[in-house]
N, C-alpha and C positions, 0 to 999 in steps of 0.2 A: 510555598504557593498553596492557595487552599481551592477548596474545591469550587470555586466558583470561577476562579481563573485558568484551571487546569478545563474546563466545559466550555467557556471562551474560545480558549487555544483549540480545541476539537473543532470548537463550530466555524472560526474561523480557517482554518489548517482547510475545512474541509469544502467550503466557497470556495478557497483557492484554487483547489483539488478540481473541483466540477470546472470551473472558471475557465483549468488549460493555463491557471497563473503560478503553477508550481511544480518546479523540476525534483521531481523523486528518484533515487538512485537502490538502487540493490543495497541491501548492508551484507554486514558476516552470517546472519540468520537465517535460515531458511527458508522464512515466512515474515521476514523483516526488511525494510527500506527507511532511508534516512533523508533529510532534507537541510541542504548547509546553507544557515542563514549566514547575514556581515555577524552577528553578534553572537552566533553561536552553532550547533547542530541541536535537531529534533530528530528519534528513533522512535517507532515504532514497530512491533513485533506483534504477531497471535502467535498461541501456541499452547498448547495442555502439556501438565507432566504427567499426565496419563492416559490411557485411554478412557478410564473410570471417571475421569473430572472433567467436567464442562469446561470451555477455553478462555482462557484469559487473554485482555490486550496488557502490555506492558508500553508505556508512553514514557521515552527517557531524553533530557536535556542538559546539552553537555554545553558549556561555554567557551569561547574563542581559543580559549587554549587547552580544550578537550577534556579540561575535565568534567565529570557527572557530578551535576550540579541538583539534578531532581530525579527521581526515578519512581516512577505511576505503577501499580497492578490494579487492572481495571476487571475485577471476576466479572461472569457472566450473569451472575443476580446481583450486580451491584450499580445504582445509579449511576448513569451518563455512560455505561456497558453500550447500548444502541447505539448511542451516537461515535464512539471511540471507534464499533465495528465496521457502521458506515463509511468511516473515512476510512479504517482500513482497505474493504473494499473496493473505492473509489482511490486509494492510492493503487491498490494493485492495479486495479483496473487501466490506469494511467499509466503506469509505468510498464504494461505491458501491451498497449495498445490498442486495448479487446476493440472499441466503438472500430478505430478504422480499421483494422484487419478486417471486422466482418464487414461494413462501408467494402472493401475490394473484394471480398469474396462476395456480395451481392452484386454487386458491379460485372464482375468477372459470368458469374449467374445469366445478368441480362446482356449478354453479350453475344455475339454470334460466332466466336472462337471458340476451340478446342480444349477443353479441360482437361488439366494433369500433365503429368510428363511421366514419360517410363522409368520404369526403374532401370540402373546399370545391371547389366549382369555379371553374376557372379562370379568371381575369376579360377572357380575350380570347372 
């Protein structure tokens, strides 16, 4: 795939993403989440191998029957880097809920209910 299609797939990945039309899953990564199409899976990862090096996104596609069929390092000075981060971003962002969580805690905010709950105490 060259890189004019690999910057498609970003831009488009990442409409979805904003859209709320694209279900992101946790992968094995840390800092990684996957998305299972009919025709195949898309991974996406950040991550440095050091602390000395700027972060790379890695963009990897695997097809119906799993295997890795393309695998991206997208460094941090290297075109279409922004846009790879962006979606990152806006997948985490998704996939962990941030818009609504803070949506109920501003909610919960203008409320006239009691905030928090105790802690248990300790069973020593």
């Amino acid at each position: 795939m060259n890189n004019e299609k690999l910057y498609s797939l970003i831009i488009k990945l990442n409409i979805k993403t904003e859209a709320k039309q694209a279900i992101w899953q946790k992968s094995s990564g840390a800092e990684e989440f996957k998305i299972l199409l009919k025709t195949g899976t898309i991974a996406i990862q950040k991550y440095r191998i050091s602390n000395f090096q700027p972060p790379s996104i890695s963009i990897t596609i695997y097809n119906s029957e799993g295997d890795l069929i393309e695998d991206y390092v997208i460094e941090e000075v290297a075109e279409g880097y922004n846009e790879a981060d962006e979606l990152f971003t806006n997948i985490k962002r998704a996939y962990y809920k941030v818009e609504e969580t803070v949506d109920d805690i501003l909610s919960q905010l203008d409320s006239d209910e009691i905030l928090g709950e105790e802690e248990d105490e300790l069973p020593f």
